[in-house]
C-alpha positions as CSV (number, residue, x, y, z in Angstrom):
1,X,-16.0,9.5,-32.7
2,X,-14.4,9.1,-29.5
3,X,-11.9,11.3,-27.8
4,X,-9.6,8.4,-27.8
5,X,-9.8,7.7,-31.4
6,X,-9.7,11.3,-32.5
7,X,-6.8,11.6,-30.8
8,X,-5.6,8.5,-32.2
9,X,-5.9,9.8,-35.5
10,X,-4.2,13.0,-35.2
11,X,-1.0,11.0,-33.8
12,X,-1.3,8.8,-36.9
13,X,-1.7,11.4,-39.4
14,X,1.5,10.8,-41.2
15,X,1.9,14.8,-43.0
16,X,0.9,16.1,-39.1
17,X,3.4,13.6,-37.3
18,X,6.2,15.2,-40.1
19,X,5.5,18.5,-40.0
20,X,5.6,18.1,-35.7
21,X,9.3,16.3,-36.4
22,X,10.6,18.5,-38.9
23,X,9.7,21.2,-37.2
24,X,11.4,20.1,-33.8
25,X,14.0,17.6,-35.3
26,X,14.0,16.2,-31.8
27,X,14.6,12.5,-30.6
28,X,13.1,12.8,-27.2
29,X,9.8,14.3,-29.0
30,X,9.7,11.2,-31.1
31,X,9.4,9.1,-28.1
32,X,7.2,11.4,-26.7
33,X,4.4,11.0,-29.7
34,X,5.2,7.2,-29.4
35,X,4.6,7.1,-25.4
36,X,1.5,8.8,-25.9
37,X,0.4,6.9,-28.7
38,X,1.0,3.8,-26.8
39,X,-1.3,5.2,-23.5
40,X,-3.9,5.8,-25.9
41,X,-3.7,2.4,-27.6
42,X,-3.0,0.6,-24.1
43,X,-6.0,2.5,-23.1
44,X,-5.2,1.6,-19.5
45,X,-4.4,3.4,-16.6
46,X,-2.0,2.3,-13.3
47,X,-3.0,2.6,-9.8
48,X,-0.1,1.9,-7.4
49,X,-0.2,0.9,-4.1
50,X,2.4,2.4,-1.5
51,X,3.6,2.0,1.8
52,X,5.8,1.0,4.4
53,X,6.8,-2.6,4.7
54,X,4.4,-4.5,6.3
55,X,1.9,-2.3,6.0
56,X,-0.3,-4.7,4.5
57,X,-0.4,-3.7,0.9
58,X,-0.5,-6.9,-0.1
59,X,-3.2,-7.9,1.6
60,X,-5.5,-5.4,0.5
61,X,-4.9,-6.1,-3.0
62,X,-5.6,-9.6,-2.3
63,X,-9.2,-8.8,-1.1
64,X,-9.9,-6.0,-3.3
65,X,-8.5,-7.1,-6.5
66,X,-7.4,-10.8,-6.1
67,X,-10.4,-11.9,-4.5
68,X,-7.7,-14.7,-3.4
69,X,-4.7,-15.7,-1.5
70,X,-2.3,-15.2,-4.3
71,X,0.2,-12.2,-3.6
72,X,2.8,-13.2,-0.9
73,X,2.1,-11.4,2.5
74,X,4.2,-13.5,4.9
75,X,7.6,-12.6,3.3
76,X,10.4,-11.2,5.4
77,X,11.6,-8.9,3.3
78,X,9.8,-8.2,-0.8
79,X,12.7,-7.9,-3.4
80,X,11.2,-4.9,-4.7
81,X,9.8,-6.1,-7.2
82,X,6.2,-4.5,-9.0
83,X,3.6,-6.9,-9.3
84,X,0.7,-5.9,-12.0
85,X,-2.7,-7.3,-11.7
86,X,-4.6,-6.9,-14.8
87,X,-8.0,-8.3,-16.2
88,X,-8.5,-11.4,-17.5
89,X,-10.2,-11.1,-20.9
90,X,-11.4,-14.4,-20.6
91,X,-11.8,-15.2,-17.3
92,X,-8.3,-17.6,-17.4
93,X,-5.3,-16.8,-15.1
94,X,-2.0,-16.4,-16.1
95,X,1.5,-14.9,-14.9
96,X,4.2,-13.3,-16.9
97,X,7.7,-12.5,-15.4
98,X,9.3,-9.7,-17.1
99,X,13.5,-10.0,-17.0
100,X,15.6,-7.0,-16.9
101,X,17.3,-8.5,-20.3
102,X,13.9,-8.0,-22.2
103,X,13.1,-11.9,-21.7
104,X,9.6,-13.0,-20.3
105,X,8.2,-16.5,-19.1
106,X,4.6,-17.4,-18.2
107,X,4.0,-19.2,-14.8
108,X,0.8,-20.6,-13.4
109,X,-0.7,-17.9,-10.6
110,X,-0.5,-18.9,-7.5
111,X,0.9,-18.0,-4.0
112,X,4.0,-20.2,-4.6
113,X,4.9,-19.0,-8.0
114,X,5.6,-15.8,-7.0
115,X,7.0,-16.2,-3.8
116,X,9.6,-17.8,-5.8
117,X,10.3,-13.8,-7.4
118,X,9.1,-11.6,-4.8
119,X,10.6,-13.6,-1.7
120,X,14.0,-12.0,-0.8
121,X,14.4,-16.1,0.9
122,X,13.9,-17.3,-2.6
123,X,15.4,-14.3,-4.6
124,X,17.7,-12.8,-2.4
125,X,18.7,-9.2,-3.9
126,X,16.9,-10.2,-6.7
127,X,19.7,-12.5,-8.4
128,X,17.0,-13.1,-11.1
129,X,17.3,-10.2,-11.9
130,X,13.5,-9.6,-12.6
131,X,12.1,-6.2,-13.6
132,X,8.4,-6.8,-13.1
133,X,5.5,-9.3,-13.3
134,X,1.9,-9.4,-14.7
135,X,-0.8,-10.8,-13.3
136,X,-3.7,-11.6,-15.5
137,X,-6.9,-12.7,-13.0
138,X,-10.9,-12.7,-13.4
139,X,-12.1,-9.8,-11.1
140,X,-15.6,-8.6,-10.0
141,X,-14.5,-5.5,-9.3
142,X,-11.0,-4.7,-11.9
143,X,-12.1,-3.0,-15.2
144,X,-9.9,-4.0,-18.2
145,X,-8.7,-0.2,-18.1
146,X,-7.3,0.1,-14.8
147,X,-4.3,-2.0,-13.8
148,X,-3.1,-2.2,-9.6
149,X,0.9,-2.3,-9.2
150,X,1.6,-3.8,-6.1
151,X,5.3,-2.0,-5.2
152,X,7.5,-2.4,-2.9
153,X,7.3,-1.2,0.7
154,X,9.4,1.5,1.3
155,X,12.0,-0.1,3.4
156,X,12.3,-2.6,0.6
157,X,13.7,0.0,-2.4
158,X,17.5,-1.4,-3.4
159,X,19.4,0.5,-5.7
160,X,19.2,-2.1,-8.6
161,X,15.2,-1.7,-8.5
162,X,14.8,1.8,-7.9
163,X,14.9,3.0,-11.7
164,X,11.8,0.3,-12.3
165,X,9.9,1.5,-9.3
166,X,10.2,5.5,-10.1
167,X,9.1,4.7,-13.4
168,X,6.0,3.3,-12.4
169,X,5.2,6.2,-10.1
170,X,6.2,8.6,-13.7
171,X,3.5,6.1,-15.1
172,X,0.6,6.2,-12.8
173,X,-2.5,8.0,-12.4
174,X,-4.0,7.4,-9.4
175,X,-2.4,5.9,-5.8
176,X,-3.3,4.1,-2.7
177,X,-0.9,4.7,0.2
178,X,-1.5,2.5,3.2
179,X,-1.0,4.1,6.6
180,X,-0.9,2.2,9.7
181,X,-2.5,3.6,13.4
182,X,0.2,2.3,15.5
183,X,3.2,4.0,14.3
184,X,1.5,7.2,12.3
185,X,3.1,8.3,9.5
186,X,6.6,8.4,9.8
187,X,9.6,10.7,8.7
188,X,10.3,8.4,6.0
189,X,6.6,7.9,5.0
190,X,6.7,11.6,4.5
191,X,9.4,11.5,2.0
192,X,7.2,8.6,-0.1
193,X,4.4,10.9,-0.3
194,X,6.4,13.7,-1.1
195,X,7.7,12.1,-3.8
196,X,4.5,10.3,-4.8
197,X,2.1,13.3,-4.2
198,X,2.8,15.6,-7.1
199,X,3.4,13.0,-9.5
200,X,-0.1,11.5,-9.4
201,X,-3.4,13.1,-9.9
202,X,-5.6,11.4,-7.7
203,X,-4.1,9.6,-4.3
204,X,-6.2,7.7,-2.0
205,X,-4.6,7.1,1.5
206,X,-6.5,4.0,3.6
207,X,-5.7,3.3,7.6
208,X,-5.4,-0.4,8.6
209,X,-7.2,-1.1,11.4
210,X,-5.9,-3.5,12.7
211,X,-7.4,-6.4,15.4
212,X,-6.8,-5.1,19.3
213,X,-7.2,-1.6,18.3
214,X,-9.5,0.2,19.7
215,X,-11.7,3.0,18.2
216,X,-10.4,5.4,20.0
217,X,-7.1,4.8,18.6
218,X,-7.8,4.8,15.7
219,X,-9.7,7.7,15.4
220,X,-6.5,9.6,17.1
221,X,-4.5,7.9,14.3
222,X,-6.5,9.1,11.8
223,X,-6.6,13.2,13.6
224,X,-2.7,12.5,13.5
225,X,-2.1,11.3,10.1
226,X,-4.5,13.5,8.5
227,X,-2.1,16.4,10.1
228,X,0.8,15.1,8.8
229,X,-0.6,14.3,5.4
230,X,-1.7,18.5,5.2
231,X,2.0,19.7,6.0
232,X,3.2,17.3,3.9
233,X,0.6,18.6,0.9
234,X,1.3,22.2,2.0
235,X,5.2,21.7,1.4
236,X,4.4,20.4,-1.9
237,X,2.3,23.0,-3.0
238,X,-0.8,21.0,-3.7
239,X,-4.5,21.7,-3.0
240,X,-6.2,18.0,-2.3
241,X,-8.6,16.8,0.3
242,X,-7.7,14.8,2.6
243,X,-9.9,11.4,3.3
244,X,-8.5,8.6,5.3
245,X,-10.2,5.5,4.4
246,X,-10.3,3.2,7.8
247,X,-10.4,-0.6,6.6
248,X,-9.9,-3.7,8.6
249,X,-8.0,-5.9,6.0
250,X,-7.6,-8.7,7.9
251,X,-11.4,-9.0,8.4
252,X,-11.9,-8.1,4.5
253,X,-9.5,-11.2,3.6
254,X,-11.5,-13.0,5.9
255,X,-15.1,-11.8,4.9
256,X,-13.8,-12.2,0.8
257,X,-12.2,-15.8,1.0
258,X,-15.4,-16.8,3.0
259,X,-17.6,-14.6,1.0
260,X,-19.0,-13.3,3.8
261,X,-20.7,-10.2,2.6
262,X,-21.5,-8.8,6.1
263,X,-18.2,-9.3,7.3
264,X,-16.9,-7.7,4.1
265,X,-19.1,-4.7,4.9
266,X,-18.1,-4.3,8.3
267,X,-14.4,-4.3,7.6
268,X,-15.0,-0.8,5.4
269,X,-13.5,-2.2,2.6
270,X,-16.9,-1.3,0.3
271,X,-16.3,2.2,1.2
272,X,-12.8,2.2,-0.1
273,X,-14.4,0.3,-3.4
274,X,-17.3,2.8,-4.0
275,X,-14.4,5.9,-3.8
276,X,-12.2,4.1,-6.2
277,X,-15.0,3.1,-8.7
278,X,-16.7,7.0,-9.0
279,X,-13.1,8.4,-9.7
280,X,-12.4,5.3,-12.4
281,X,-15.3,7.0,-14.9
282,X,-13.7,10.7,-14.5
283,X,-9.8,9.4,-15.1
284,X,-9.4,8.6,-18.7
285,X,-11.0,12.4,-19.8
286,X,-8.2,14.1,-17.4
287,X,-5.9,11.9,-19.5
288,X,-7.1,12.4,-22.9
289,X,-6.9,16.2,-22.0
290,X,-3.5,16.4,-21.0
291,X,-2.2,14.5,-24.2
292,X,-4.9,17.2,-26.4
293,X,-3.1,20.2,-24.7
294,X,0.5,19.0,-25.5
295,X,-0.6,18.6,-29.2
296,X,-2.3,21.7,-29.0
297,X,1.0,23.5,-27.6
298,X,3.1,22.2,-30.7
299,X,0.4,22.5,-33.4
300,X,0.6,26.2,-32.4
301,X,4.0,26.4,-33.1
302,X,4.0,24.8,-36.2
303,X,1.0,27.4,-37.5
304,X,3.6,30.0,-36.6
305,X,6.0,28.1,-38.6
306,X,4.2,28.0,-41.8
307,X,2.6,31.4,-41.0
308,X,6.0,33.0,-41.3
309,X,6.7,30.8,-43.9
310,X,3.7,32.1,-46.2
311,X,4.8,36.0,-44.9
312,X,8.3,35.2,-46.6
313,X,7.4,33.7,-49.7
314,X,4.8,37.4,-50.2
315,X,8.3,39.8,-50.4
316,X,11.0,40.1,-52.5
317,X,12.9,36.7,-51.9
318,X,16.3,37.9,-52.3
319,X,15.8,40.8,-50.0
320,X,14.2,37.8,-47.1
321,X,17.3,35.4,-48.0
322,X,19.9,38.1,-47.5
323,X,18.2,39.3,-44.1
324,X,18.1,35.9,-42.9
325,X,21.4,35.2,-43.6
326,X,22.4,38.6,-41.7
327,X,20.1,37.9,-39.0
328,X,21.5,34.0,-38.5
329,X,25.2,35.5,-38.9
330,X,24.5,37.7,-36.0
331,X,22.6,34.6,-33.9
332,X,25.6,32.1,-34.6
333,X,27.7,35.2,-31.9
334,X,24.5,35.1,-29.8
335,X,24.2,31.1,-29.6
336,X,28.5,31.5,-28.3
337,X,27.4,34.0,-25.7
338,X,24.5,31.7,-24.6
339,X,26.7,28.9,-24.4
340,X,30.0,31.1,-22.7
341,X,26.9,31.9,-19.9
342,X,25.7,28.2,-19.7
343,X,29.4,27.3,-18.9
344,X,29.1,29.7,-16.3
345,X,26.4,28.3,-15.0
346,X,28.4,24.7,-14.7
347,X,31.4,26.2,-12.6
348,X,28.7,27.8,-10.4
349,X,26.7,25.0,-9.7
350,X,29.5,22.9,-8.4
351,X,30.2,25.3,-5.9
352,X,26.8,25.1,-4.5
353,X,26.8,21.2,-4.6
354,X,29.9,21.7,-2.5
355,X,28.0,24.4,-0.5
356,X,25.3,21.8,-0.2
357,X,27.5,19.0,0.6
358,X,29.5,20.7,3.0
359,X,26.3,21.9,4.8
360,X,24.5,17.7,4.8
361,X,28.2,16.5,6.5
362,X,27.4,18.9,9.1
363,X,23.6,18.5,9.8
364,X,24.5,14.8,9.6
365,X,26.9,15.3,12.5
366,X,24.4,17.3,14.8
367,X,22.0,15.3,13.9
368,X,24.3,11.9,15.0
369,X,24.9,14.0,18.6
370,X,21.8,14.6,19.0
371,X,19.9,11.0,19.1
372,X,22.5,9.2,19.9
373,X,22.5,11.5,22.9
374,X,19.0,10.3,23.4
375,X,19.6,6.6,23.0
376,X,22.7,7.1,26.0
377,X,20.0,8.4,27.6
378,X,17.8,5.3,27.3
379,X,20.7,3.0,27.9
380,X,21.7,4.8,31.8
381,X,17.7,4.2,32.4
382,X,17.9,0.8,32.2
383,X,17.1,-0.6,28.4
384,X,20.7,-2.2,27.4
385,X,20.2,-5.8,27.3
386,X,18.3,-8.1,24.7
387,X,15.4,-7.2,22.1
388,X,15.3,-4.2,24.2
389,X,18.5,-2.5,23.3
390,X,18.0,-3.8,19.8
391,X,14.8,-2.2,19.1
392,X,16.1,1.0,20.3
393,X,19.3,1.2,18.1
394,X,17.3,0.3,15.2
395,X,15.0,3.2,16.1
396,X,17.4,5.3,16.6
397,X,19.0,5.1,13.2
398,X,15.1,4.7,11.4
399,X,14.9,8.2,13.2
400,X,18.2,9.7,11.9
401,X,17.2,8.5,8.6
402,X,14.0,10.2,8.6
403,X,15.3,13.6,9.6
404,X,18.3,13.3,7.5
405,X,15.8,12.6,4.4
406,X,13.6,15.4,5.3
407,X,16.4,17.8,5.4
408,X,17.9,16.8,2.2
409,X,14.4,17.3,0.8
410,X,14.5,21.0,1.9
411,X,18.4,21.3,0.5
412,X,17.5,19.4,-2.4
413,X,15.1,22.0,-2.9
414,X,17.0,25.5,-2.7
415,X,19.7,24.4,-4.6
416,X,17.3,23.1,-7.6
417,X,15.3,26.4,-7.5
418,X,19.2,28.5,-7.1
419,X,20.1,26.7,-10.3
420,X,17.2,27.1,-12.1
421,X,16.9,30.9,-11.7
422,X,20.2,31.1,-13.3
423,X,19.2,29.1,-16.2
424,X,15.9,31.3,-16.3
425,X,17.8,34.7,-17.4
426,X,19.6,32.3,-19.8
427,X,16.6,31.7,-21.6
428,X,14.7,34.8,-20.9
429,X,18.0,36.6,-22.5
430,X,17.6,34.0,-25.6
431,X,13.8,35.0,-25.4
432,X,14.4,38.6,-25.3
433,X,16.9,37.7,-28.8
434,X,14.4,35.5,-30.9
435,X,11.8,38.9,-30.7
436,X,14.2,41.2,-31.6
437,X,15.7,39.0,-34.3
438,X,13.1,40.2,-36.7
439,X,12.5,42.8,-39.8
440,X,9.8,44.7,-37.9
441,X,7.2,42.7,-39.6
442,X,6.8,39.3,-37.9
443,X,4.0,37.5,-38.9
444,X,3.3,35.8,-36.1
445,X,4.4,37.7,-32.5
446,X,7.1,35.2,-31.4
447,X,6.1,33.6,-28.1
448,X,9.0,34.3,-25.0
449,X,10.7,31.3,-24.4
450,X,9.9,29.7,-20.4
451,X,11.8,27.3,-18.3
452,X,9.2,25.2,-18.3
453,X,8.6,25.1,-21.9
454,X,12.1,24.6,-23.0
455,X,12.6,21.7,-20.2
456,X,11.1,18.4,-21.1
457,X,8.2,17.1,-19.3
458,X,7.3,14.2,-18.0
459,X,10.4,12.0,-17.3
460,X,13.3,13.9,-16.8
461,X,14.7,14.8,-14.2
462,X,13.0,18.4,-14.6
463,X,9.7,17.3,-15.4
464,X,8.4,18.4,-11.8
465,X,8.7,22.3,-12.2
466,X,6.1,24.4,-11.4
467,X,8.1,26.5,-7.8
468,X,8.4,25.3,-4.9
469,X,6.6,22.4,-5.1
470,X,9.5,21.0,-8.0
471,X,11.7,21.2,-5.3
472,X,10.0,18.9,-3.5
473,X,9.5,16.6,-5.5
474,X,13.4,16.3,-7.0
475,X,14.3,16.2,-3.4
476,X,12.1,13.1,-2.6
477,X,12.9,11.7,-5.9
478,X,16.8,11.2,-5.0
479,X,15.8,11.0,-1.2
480,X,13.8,7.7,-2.0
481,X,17.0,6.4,-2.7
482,X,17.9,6.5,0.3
483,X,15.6,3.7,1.5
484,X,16.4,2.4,5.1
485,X,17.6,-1.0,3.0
486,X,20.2,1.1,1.1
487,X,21.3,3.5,4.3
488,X,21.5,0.6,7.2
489,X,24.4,-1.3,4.5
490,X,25.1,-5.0,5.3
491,X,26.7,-5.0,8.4
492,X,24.5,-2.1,10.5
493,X,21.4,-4.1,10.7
494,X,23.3,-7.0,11.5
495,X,25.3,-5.0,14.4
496,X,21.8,-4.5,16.1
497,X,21.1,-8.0,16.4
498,X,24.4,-9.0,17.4
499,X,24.2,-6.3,19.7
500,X,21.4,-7.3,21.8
501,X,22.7,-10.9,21.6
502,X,26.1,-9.9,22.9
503,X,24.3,-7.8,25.8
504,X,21.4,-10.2,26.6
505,X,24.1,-12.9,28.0
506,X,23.9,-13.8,31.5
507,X,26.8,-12.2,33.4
508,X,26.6,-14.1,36.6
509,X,25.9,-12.5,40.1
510,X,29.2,-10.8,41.2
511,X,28.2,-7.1,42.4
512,X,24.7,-6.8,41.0
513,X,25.7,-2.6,40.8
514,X,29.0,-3.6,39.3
515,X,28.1,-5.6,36.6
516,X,25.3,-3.4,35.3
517,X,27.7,-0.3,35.3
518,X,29.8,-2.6,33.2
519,X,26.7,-3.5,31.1
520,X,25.9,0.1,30.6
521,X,29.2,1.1,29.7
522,X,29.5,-1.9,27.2
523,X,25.9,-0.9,25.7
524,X,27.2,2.7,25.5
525,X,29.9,1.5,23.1
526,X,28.5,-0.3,21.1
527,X,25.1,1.8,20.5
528,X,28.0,4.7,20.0
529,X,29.4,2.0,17.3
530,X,26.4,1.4,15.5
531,X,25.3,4.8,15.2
532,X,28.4,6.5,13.8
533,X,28.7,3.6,10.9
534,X,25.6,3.9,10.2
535,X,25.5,7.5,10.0
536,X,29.4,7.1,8.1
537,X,27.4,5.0,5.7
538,X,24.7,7.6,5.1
539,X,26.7,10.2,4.8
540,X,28.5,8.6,2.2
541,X,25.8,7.6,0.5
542,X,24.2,11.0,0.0
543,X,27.0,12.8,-1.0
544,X,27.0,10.3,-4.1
545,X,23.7,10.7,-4.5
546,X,23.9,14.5,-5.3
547,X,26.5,14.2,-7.3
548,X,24.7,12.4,-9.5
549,X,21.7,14.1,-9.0
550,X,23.8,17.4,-9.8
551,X,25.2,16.2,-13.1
552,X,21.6,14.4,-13.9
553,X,20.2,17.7,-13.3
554,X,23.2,19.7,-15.3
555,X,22.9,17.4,-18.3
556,X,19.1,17.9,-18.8
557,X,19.5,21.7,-18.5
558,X,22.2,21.1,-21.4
559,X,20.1,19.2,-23.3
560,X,17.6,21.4,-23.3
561,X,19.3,24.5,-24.1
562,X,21.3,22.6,-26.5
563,X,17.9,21.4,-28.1
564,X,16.0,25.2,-28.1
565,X,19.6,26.4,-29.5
566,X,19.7,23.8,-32.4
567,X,15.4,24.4,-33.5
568,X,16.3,28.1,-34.0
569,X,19.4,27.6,-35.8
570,X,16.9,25.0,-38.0
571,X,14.5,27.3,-38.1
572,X,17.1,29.7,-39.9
573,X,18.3,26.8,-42.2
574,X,14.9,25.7,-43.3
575,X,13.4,29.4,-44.3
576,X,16.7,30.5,-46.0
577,X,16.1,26.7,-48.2
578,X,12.9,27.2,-48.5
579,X,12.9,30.6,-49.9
580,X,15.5,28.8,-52.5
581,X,13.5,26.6,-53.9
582,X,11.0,28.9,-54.8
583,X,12.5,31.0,-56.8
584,X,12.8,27.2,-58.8
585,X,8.9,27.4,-58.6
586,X,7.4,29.5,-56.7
587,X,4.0,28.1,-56.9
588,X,4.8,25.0,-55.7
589,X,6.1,25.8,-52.7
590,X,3.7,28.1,-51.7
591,X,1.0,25.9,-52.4
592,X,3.2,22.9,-49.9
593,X,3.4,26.0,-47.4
594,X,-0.3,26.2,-47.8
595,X,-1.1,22.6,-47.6
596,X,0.9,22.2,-44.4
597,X,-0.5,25.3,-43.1
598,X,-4.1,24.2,-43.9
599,X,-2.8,20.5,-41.8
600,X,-2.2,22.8,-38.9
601,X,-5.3,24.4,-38.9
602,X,-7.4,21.5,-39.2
603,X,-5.2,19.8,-35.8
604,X,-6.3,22.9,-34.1
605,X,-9.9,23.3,-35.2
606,X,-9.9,19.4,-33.7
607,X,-8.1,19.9,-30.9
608,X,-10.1,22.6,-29.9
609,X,-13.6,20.7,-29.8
610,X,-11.8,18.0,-27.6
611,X,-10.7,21.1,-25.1
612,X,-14.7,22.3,-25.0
């Protein structure tokens, strides 16, 4: 039998899948089973492509998946919106749209469809409201078990889309980010990747090559990048090699539509291909693994259970009830203590949000001084008419953004691991209770309760921890937020073009010194302008931002105490009822204790040959 199927069968064994539930009583573990059931069953995994807009993610898939000209790659602006391409079982194409109210609706696949959905000109801010669409295409080189998500570029993340494109980095197992030569990687490429990076288990980055570049630069793009990319893994606390992929899609569009297999060779797109398809066969055993852990982690717990169980029912069950009565009296004080602390907790990390906030208003402010300082600069040298002046506002503010995400990434960070450590003695001090709350003859040596077994796992917002490296990635996880499309709000972007129009009028030839003072001072202004709304506007923005990310990050920490509280105080309730019924009839209870311990045993004993 397959691991998949053995697998399978475990998380279909009806008397295993009770025991896990009654045992745990636990909503979010019922989902959990399901989620994992479904991978299993789905038997697929998701590759997404990243990158900054107009990086050309698009266009790769086109020539690597596609193998046609059917993914938009003109558009403006993308609405954010994940495009899946999957194999056709029978070699037919066909489009699905997926609505955010749970409707779908087929279209044919072609370039038109979907620039109809993915075309901010046709679906501006996405008033269709679409959540994501699925491609189904015949592919020589897709594999009916590995699906490509084409998602947005990162200036193209808007608020109402976020939630559908973090889940699909929560859901994916391997990545491509696209880099460019000509600009490296930039300040906000770094915050992608450091949210993207310790996610995902296996992340490919490629380089676009593209036409007029020479070798040279790109090689130094590569050197550059490939420095980046190792302070960037460094910060996140990850060990991965770094391989840059150089491909020239524009020539691998070419060489595929024309099936032109020397051109398709030359533009390095085979070498990307050959990577992709040696880690495809290794994938779905790292996956099956990490779902045989999990259930090897709570079959454990439930052999303790019925361990105990079995050590109860062996003594004088009177004597047991009356010192589990005694011993949950005296935990019912112990949960109020826990819970007096946890409030404690709350008051204290609401002064360190304010700490935190306080601390962003002023970086933001220094921050403000200091490149709009440089863009004055600029301005008295001469660039404060037209395009010119445009550009450089723009990239002044991109550059703001950048730092401003990087340091929230860093304050992000320390507050997370400052609120965490409190929450540790918490539940070491609960820890430190559950061994002591015991006769002297436990059964079974209770294990001490740990952060990051009480937290949930994947998906919540405290599914990253693991040190510094958690911090991270729950900073780059609220920083993506911040995309340049949410910070530079309506009017900002706007203000830059108007800007250069306003300054790129002719003024006549009165005083040629005169009227370029004048022209100065009025760039000055209005550069000024720009740069303090836009910075008002980020500001703003992140101090919203943590505050939700604050109470996200308070109610999981609630929930999960809340959770660990209520399985003991279960735990308590189902021994003492236990012990009950069998003084009814003995014998059938212990033989049910026996049966489910036996069920236990039998999960492990499988789980184990899987783990070989």
């Amino acid at each position: 039998m397959e691991t998949k199927d053995r697998l399978l069968k475990i998380l279909n064994d009806e008397l295993f899948i009770d025991l896990l539930l009654k045992k745990n009583e636990d909503q979010d573990l019922k989902q959990a089973i399901e989620s994992r059931k479904q991978s299993l069953e789905a038997g697929k995994l998701y590759v997404a492509v990243f990158g900054i807009q107009g990086a050309g993610k698009s266009s790769l898939l086109n020539a690597l998946v596609a193998e046609d000209d059917i993914l938009p790659v003109e558009a403006d602006e993308t609405t954010c919106i994940p495009v899946e391409l999957h194999k056709s079982k029978n070699g037919d194409r066909k489009g699905e749209i997926y609505y955010q109210d749970g409707k779908r609706e087929e279209i044919a696949v072609t370039r038109d469809k979907l620039d109809r959905f993915v075309n901010n000109e046709f679906n501006p801010e996405n008033e269709l409201e679409v959540d994501h669409i699925k491609i189904h295409i015949p592919s020589s080189f897709l594999r009916e078990d590995i699906v490509f998500v084409d998602l947005p570029g990162v200036a193209s993340l808007r608020e109402g889309n976020q939630e559908t494109t973090l889940r699909y980095i929560a859901s994916c197992t391997g990545s491509i980010f696209l880099l460019r030569t000509v600009p490296p990687i930039t300040k906000l490429e770094a915050v992608l990747l450091k949210m993207v990076l310790p996610q995902i288990s296996h992340n490919f980055f490629v380089q676009n090559h593209w036409t007029g570049e020479s070798q040279r630069e790109l090689e130094n793009g590569i050197e550059h990048n490939k420095k980046v990319l190792k302070k960037v893994l460094e910060q996140c606390n990850l060990e991965t090699e770094i391989n840059i992929i150089a491909v020239q899609i524009k020539e691998a569009i070419k060489g595929t539509y024309m099936e032109d297999k020397e051109l398709r060779k030359s533009s390095g797109i085979e070498n990307l291909e050959r990577m992709l398809s040696s880690s495809f066969n290794n994938w779905q055993e790292e996956v099956f693994r990490g779902i045989a852990l999990w259930l090897n982690s709570h079959t454990l717990e439930i052999k303790e259970y019925y361990v105990q169980q079995k050590k109860d029912l062996s003594k004088d069950v009177d004597e047991v009830i009356e010192n589990l009565q005694k011993q949950h009296e005296d935990y019912q004080q112990k949960r109020r203590e826990i819970e007096e602390k946890f409030a404690k907790l709350k008051d204290n990390t609401y002064k360190i949000e304010n700490r935190a906030k306080s601390e962003m208003r002023n970086f933001i402010k220094q921050t403000q001084r200091s490149e709009l300082d440089k863009l004055i600069a600029k301005i008295s040298q001469g660039i404060y008419d037209g395009d010119y002046l445009k550009r450089s506002v723009e990239d002044t503010i991109k550059e703001i953004q950048g730092i401003i995400a990087e340091e929230l990434q860093f304050k992000l960070e320390d507050l997370t691991i400052e609120i965490l450590e409190d929450f540790k003695d918490i539940i070491e001090d609960m820890s430190d209770y559950k061994r002591n709350m015991t006769d002297g003859d436990r059964a079974v040596e209770i294990e001490a309760l740990k952060v990051e077994k009480v937290l949930p796992g994947a998906g919540g917002v405290l599914g990253f921890l693991g040190g510094k490296a958690a911090g991270a990635k729950a900073a780059a996880l609220v920083a993506a937020a911040f995309s340049p499309a949410g910070w530079v709000v309506g009017g900002i972007a706007i203000a830059g073009a108007v800007l250069g129009s306003i300054l790129g009028k002719k003024l006549g030839s009165k005083g040629k010194k005169e009227i370029e003072k004048r022209r100065i001072s009025k760039a000055r202004r209005m550069a000024k302008k720009s740069v303090k709304n836009a910075c008002k506007k980020i500001s703003k923005s992140i101090m919203t931002e943590i505050d939700k990310y604050i109470n996200n990050l308070v109610d999981e920490l609630e929930k999960a105490l809340k959770r660990e509280l209520d399985n003991t105080e279960n735990e308590f309730k189902q021994r003492i009822a236990k012990l009950k019924e069998s003084k009814e009839n003995r014998e059938k209870v212990l033989e049910e204790t026996q049966l489910k311990l036996n069920k236990a045993k039998d999960v492990l004993k499988e789980l184990d040959q899987i783990l070989v």
